[in-house]
NUPA-652000 format. One line per 4 residues: number of its first residue (from 1); their letters; for each residue x, y, z of N, C-alpha, C, CB. Coordinates in Angstrom, 3 decimals. Glycine has a CB too. Layout:
% NUPA-652000
NUM) A) X,Y,Z,X,Y,Z,X,Y,Z,X,Y,Z; ...
END
This chain:
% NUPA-652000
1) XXXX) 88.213,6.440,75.787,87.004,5.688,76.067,86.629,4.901,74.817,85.844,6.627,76.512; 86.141,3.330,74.985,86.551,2.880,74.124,84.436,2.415,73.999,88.128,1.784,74.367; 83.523,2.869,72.890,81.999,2.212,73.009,81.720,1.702,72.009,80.867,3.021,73.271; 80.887,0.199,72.461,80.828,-0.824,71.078,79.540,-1.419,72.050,82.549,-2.156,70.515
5) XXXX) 78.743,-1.995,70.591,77.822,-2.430,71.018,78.177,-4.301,71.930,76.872,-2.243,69.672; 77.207,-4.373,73.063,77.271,-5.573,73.670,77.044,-6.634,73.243,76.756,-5.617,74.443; 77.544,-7.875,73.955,76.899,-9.060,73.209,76.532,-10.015,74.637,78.132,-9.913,71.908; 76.607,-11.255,74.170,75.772,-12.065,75.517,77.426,-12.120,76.247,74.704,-14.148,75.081
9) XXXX) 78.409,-12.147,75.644,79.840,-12.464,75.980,80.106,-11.154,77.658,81.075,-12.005,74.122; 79.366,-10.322,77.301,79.635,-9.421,78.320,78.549,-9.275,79.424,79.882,-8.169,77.708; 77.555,-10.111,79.053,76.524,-10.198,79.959,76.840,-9.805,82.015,76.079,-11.862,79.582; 77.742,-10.757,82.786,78.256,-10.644,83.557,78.808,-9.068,84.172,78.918,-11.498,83.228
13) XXXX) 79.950,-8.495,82.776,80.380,-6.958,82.989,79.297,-6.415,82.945,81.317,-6.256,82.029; 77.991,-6.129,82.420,77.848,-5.578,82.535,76.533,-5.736,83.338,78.210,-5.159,81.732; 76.299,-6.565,84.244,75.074,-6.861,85.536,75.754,-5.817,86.639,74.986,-8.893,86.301; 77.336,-5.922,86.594,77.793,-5.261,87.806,77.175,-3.631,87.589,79.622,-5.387,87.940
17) XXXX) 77.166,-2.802,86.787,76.549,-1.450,86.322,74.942,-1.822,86.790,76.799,-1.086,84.406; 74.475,-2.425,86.105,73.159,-2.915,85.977,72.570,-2.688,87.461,73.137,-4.499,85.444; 73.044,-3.244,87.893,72.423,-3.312,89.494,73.184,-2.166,90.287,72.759,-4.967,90.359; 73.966,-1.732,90.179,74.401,-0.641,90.673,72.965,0.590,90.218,76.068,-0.388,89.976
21) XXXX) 72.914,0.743,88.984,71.745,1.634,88.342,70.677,1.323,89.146,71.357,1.361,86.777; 70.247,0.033,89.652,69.053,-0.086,90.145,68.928,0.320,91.457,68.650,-1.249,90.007; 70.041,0.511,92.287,70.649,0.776,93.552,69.802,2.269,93.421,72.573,0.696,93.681; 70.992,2.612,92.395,70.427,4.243,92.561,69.233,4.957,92.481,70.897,4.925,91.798
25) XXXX) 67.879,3.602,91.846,66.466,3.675,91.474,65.984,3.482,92.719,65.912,2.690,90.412; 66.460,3.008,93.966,66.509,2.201,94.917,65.031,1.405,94.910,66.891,2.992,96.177; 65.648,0.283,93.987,64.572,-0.454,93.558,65.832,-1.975,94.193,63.932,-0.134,91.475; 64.643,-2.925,94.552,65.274,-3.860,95.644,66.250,-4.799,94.767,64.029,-4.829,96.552
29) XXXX) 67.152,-5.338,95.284,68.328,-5.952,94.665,68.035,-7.603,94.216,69.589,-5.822,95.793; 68.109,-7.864,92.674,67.396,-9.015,92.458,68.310,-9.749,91.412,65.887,-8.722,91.983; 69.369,-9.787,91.484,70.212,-10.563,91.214,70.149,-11.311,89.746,70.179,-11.331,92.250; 69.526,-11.976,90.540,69.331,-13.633,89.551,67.701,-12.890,88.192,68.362,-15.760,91.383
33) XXXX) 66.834,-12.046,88.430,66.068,-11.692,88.076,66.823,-10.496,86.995,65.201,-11.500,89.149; 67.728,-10.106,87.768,68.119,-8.826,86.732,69.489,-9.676,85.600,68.957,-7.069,87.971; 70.211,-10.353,86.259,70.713,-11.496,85.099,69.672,-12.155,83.712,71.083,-12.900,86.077; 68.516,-12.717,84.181,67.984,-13.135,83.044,67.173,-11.908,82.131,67.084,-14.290,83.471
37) XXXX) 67.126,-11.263,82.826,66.376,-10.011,82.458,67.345,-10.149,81.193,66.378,-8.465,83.580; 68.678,-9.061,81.233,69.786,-8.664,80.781,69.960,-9.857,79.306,70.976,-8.700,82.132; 70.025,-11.363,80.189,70.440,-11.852,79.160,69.387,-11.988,77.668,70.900,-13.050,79.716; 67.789,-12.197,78.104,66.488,-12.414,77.724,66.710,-10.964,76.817,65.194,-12.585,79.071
41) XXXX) 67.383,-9.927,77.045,67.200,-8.734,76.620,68.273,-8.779,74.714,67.852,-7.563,78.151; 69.135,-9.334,75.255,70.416,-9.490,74.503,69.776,-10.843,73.477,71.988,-9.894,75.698; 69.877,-12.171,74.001,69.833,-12.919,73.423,68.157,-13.041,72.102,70.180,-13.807,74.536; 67.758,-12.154,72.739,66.154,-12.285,72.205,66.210,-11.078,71.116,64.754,-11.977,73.614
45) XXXX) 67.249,-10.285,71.435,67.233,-8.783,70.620,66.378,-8.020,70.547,67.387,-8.748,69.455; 65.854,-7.978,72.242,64.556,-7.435,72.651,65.241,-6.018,72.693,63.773,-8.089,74.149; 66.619,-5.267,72.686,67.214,-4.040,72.854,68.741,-3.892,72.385,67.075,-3.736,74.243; 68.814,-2.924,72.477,70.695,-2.898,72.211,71.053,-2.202,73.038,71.449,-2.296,70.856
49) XXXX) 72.388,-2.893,73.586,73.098,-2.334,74.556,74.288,-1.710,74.087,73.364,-3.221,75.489; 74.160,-0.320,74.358,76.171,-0.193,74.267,76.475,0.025,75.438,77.051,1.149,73.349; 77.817,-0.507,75.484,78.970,-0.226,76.605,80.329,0.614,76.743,79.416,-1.316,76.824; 80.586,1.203,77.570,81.664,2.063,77.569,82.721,1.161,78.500,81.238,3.624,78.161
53) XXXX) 84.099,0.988,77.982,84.837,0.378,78.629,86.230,1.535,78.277,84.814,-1.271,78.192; 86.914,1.333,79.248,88.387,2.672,79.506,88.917,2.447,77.977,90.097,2.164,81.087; 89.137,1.454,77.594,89.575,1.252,76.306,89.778,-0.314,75.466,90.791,1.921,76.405; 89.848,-0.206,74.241,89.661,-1.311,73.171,89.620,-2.711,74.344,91.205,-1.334,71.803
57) XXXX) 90.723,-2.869,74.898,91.243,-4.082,75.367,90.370,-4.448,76.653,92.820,-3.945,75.666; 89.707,-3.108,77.610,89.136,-3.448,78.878,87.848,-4.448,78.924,88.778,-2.164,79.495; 87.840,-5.199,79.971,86.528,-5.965,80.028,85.847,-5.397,80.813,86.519,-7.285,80.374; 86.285,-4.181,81.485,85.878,-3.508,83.000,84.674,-2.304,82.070,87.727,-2.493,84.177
61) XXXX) 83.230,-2.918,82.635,82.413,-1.385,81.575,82.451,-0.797,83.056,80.241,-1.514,80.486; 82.264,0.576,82.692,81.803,1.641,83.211,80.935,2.678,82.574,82.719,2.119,83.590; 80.313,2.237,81.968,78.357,2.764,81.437,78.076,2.123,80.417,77.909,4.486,80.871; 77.143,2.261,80.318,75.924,1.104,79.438,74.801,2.150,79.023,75.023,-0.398,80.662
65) XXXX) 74.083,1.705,77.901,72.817,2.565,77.536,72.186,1.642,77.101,72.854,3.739,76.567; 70.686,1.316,77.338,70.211,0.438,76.341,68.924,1.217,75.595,69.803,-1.024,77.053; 68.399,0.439,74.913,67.818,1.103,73.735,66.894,-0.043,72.948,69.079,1.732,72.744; 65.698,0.217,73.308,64.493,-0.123,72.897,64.319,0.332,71.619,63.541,0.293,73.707
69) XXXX) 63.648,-0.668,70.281,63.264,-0.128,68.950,61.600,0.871,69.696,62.935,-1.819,67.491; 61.210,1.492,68.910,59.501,1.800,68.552,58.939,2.249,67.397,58.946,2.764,69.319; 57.742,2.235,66.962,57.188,2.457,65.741,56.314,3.544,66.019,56.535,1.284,65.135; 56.279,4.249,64.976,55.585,5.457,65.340,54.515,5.315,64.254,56.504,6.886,65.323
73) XXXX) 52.915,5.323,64.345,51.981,4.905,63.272,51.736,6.437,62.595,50.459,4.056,63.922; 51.917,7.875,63.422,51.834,8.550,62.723,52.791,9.320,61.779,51.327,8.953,63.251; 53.870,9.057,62.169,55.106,9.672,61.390,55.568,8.403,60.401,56.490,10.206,62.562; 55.549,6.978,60.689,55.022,5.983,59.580,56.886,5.850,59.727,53.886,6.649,57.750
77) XXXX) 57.263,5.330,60.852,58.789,5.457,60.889,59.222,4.629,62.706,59.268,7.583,60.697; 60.582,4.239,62.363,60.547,3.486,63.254,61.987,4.752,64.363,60.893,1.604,62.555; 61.738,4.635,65.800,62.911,5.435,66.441,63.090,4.413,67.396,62.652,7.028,67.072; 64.208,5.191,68.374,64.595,4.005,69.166,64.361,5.034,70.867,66.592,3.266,68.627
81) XXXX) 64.476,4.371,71.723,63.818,4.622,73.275,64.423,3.853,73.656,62.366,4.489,73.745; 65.846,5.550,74.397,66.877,5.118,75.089,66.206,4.649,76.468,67.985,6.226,75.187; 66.306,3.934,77.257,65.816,3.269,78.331,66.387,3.339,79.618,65.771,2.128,78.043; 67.781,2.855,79.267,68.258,3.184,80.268,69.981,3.568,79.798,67.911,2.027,81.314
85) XXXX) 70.217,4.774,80.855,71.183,5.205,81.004,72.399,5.373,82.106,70.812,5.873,80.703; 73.493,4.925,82.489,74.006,4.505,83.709,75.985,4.891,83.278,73.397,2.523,84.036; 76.625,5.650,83.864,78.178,5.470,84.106,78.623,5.385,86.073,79.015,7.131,83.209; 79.223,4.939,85.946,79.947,4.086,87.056,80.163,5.443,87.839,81.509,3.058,86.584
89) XXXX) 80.163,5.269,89.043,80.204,7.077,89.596,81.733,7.349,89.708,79.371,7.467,91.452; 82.657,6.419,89.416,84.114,6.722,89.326,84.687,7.116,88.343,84.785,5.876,89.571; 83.606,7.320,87.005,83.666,7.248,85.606,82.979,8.941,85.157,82.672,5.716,85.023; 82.324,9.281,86.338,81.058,10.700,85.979,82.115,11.843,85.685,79.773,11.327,87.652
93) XXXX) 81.598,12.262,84.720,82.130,13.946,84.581,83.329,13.884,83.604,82.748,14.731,86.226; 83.394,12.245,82.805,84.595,11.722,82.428,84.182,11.930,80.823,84.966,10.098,83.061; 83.106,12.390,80.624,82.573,11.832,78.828,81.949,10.510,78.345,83.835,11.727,77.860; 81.628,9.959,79.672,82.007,8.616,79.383,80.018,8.049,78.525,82.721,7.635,81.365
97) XXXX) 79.447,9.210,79.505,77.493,9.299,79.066,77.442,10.369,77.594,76.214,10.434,80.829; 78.096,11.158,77.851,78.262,11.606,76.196,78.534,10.769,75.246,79.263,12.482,75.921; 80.065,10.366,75.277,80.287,9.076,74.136,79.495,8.202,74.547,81.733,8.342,73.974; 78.145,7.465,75.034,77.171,6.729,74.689,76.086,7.402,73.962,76.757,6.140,75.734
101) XXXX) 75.416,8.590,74.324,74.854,8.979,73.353,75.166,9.605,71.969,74.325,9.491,73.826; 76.819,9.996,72.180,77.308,9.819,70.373,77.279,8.618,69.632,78.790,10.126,70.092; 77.431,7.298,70.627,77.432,6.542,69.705,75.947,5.551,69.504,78.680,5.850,69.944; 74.793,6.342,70.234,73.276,6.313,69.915,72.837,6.616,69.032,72.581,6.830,70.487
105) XXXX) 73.322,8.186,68.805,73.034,8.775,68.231,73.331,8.862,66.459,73.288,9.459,68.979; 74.340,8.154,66.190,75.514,7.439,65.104,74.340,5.621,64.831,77.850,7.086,66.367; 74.541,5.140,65.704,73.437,3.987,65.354,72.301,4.219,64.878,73.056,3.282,66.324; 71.535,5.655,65.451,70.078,5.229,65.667,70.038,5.966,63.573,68.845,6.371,67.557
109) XXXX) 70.754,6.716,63.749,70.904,7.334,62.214,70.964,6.609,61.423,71.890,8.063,61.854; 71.994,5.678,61.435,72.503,4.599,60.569,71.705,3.743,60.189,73.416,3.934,61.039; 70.434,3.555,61.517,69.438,2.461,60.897,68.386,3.096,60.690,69.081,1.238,61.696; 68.129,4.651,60.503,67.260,5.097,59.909,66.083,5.449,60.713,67.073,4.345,59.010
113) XXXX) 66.392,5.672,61.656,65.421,5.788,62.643,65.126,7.414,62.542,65.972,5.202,64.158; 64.121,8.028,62.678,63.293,9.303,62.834,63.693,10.164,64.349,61.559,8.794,62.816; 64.145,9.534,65.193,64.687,9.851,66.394,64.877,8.723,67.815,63.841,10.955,66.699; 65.278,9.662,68.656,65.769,9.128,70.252,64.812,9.812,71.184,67.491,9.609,70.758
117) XXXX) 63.878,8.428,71.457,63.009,9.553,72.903,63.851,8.883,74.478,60.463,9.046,73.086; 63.531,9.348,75.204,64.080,9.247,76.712,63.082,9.499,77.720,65.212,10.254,77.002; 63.094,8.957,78.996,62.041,9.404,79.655,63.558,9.778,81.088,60.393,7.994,79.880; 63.467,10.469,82.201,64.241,10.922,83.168,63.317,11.841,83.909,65.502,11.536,82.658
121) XXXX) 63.761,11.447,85.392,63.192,11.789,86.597,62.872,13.387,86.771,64.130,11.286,87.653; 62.133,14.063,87.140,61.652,15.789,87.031,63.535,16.073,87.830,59.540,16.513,88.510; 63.384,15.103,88.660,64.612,15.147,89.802,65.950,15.262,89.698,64.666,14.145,90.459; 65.992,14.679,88.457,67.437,14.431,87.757,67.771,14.792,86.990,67.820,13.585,87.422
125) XXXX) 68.242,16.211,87.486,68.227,17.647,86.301,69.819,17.742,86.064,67.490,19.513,87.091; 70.701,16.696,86.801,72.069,16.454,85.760,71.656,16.252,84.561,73.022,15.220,86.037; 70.995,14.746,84.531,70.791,14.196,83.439,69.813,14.945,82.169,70.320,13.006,83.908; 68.939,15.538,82.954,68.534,16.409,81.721,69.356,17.881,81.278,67.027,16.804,82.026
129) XXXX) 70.158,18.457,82.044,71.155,19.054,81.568,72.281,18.384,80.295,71.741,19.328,82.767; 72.917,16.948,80.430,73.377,16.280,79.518,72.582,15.603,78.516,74.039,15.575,80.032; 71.783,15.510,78.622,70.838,15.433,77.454,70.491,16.932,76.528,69.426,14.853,78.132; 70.225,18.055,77.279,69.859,19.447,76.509,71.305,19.707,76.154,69.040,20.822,77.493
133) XXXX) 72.987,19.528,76.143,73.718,19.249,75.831,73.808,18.589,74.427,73.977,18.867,76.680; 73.376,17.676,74.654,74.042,16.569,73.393,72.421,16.809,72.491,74.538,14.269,74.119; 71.956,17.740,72.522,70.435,18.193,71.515,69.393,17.287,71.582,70.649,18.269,69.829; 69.386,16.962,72.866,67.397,16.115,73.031,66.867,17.465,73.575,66.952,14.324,74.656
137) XXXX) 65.600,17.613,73.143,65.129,18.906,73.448,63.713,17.889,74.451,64.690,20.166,71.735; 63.537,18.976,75.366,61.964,18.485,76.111,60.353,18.822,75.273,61.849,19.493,77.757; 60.231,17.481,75.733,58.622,17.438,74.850,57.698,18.208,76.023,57.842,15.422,74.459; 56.857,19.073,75.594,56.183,19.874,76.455,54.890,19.350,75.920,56.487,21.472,76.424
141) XXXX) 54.372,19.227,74.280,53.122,18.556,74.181,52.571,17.288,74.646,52.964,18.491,73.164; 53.159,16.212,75.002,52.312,15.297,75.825,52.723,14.756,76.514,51.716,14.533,75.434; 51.898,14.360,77.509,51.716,13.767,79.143,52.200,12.242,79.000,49.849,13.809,79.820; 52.501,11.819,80.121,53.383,10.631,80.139,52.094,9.986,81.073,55.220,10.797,80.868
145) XXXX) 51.398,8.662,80.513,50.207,7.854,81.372,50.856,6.800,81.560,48.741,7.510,80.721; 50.905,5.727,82.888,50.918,4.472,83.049,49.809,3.707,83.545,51.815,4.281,83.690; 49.366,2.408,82.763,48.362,1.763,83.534,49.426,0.386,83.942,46.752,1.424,82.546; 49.419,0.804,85.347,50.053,-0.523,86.448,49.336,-1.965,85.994,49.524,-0.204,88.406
149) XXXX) 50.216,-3.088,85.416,49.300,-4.218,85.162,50.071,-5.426,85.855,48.998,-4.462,83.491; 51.413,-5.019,87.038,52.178,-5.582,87.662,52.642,-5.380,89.260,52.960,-5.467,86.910; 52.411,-6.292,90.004,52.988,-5.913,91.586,54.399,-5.645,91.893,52.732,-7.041,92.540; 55.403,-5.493,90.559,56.684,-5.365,90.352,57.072,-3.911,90.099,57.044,-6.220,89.316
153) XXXX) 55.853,-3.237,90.034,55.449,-1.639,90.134,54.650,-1.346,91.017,54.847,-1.051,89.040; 54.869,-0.811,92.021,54.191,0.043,92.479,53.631,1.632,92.262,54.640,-0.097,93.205; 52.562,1.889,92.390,52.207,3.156,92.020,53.128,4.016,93.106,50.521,3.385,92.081; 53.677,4.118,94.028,54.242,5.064,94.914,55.730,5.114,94.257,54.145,4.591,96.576
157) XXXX) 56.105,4.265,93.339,57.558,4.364,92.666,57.002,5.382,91.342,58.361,2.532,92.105; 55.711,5.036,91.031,55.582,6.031,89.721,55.352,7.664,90.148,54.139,5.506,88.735; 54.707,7.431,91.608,54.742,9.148,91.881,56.537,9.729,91.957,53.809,9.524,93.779; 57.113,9.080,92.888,58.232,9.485,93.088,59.329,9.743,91.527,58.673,8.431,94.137
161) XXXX) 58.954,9.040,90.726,59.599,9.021,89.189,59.120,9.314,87.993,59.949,7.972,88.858; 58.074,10.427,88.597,57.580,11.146,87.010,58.418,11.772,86.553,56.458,12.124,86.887; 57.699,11.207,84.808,59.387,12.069,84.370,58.697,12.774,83.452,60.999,11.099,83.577; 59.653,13.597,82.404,60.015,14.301,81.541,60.202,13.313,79.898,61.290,14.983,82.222
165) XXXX) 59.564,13.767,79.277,59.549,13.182,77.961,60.534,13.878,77.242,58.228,13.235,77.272; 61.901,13.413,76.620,62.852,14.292,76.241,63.429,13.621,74.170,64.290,14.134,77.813; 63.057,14.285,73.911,63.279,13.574,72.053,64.621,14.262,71.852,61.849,14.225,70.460; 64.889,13.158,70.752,66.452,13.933,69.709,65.731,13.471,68.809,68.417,13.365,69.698
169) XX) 65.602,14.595,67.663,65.359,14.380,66.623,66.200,14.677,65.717,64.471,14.735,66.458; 66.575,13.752,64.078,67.661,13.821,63.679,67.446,15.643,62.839,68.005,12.294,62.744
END
């Protein structure tokens, strides 16, 4: 398994994951919206993406992680907020979501970051199994609030997707 960070060059490889992930959010299929998203994301260096491809030479990804900076005013330090997490379901059970968070976890160090928070569904107790795996431990001290300021959210998607606040700290 071959993971390196993305560039706009792979934009395309990696919409096909992209919207597959959203499939599985079953959040409605928006194409052209989740393209500029992606690219607006990359080109603006609003996040970092890594990608997992079979190896050095493949253009074919089969998982992606992206990864939001944040600042923390009381620890006076900056971490990063993995966002989203996704391998190809032909790819699961392969290493393929581990080697993305090794190589998160290798970045987020490198640039000095204080840690990796995550947010994941109460529901999606794979994923928090591979996360208590690779040492994100669950935050039990605080509550996760959203104030809805978009019709692109619905509050009946936030009941169905409360999650779990999950940190790696280095």
């Amino acid at each position: 398994m071959h993971i390196r960070q993305a560039t706009i060059k792979d934009l395309k490889s990696i919409l096909v994951l992209f919207n597959q992930y959203r499939d599985f959010y079953k959040k409605e299929r928006d194409e052209i919206s989740a393209e500029e998203f992606l690219s607006a994301s990359l080109l603006k260096n609003q996040s970092i993406i890594f990608i997992a491809t079979e190896d050095e030479d493949s253009n074919q990804v089969v998982g992606f992680a992206r990864l939001i900076p944040g600042y923390c005013s009381l620890e006076l330090t900056k971490y990063w907020v993995l966002y989203d997490l996704y391998t190809d379901e032909n790819h699961r059970h392969k290493g393929v979501a581990t080697d993305l968070l090794s190589a998160i976890k290798t970045f987020a160090t490198e640039d000095g970051a204080s840690r990796v928070d995550l947010q994941t569904a109460h529901t999606n107790l794979l994923a928090q199994k591979l996360y208590e795996k690779n040492g994100y431990k669950k935050d039990e001290a605080f509550c996760t609030y959203t104030l809805v300021l978009s019709r692109k959210v619905n509050e009946c998607n936030l009941d169905q997707e409360k999650t779990a606040r999950i940190s790696m700290k280095k």
